[in-house]
C-alpha positions as CSV (number, residue, x, y, z in Angstrom):
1,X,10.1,7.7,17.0
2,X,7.3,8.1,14.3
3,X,6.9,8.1,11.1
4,X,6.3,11.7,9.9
5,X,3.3,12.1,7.4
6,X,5.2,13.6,4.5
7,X,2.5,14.5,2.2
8,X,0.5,16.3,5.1
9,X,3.2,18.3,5.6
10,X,4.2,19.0,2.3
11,X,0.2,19.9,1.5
12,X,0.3,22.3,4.6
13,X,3.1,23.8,3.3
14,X,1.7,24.6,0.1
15,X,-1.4,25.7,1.2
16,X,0.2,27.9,3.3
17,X,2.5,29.2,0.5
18,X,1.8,32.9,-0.6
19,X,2.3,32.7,-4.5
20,X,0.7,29.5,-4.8
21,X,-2.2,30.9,-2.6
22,X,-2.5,34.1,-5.4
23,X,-2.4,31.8,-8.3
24,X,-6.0,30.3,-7.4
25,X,-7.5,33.4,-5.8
26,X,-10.6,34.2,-5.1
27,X,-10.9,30.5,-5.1
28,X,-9.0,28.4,-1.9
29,X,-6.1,26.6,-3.1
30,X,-6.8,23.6,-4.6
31,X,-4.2,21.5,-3.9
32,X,-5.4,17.4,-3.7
33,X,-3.4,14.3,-2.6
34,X,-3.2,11.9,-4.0
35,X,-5.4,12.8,-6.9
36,X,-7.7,15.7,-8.0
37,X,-11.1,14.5,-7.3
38,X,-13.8,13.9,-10.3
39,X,-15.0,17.5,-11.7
40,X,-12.1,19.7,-9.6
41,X,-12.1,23.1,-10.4
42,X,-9.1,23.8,-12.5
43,X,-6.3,25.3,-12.4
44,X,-5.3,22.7,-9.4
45,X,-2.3,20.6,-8.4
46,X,-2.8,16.8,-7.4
47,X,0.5,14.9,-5.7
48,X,1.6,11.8,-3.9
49,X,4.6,9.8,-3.0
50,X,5.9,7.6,-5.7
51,X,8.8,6.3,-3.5
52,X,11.7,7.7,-2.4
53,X,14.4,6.8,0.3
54,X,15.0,7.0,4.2
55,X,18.2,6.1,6.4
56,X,18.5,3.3,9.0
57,X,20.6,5.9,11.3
58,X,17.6,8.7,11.0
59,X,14.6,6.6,11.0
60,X,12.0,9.4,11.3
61,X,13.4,11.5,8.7
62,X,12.2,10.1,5.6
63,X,13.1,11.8,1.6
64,X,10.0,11.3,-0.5
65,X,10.1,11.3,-4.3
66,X,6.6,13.2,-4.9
67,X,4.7,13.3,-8.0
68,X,3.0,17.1,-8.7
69,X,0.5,17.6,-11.7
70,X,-0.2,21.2,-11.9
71,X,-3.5,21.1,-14.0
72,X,-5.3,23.8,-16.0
73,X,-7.6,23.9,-18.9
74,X,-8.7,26.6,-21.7
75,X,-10.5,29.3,-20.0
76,X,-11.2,33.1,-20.2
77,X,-9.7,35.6,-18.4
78,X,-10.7,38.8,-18.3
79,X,-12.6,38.1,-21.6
80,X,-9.3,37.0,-23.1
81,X,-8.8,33.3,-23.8
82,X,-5.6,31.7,-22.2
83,X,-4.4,28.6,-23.1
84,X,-4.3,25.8,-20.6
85,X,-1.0,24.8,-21.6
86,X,-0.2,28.2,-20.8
87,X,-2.1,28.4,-17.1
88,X,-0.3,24.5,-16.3
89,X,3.0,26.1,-16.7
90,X,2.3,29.3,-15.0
91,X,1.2,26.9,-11.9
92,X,4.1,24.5,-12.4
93,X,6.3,28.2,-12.0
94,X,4.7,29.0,-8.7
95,X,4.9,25.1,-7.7
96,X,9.0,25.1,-8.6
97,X,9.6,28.7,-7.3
98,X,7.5,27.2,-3.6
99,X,9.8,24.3,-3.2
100,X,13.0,24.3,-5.3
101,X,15.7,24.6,-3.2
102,X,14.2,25.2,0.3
103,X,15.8,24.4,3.6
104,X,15.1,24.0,7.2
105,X,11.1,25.3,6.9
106,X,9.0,24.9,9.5
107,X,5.8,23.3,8.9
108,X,3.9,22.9,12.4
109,X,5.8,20.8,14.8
110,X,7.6,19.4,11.8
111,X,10.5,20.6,9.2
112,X,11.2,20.5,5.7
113,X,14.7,20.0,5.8
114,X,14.9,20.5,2.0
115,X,13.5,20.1,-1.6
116,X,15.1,19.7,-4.8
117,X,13.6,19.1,-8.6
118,X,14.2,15.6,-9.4
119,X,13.0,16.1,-12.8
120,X,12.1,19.6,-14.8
121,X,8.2,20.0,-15.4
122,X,7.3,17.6,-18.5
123,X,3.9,19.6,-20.9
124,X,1.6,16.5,-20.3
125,X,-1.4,16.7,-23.1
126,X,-4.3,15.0,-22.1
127,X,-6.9,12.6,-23.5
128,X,-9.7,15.2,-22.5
129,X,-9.9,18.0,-25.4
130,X,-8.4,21.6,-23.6
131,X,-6.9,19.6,-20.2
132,X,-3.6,20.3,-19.6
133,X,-0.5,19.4,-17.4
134,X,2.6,20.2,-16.3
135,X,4.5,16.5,-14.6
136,X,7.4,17.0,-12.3
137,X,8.8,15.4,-9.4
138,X,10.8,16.5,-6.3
139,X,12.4,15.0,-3.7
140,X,11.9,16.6,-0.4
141,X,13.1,15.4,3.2
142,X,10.9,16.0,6.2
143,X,11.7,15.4,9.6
């Protein structure tokens, strides 16, 4: 047995994921783990594994907690000025709609055998005039 990694899989899940993948087009998705890296184009979604839990009976079958910040700033679009509080939520929507609930989803030669909110998206405001977030957390077990 081996220990799967979780936040590869969850990442090629994501990237693989068809309203996440519209949200940032024409750009590719830019999902990060564990954090987005120093001038990242935004909107974008960082994550890692905060902790979580795992069974002694099904060793290679661990449940992450995972940390998602779905990050977005004041921009123009379409010569109409959205708020990035606005675009953060819209990504946390497309994040939530990706993983709530899902079972049994193949991801390579591994599975998401499921995902559920842990806690709802939290409006993060942050120290950088016009940066926004939306903080959640999921627990998702991968096998």
């Amino acid at each position: 047995m081996s220990l799967v990694d979780t936040n590869a899989v969850i990442r090629a899940y994501l990237v693989a994921n068809a309203g996440i993948i519209a949200f940032f087009t024409p750009d590719a998705p830019r999902i990060y783990c564990p954090r987005l890296p120093e001038g990242a184009i935004l909107p974008a979604i960082g994550f890692f594994t905060r902790g979580g839990s795992s069974t002694p009976y099904i060793p290679d079958m661990p449940s992450p907690s995972v940390q998602f910040d779905c990050w977005a700033r004041d921009e123009e679009i379409g010569g109409v000025m959205v708020a990035g509080s606005i675009r953060a939520r819209e990504l946390y929507r497309k994040l939530y709609d990706a993983l709530q609930g899902i079972q049994m989803v193949a991801v390579g030669a591994n599975m998401i055998k499921s995902a559920r909110e842990e806690v709802q998206g939290v409006d993060m405001v942050d120290e950088i005039p016009n940066y926004f977030r939306v903080l959640s957390f999921f627990e998702i077990t991968v096998s």
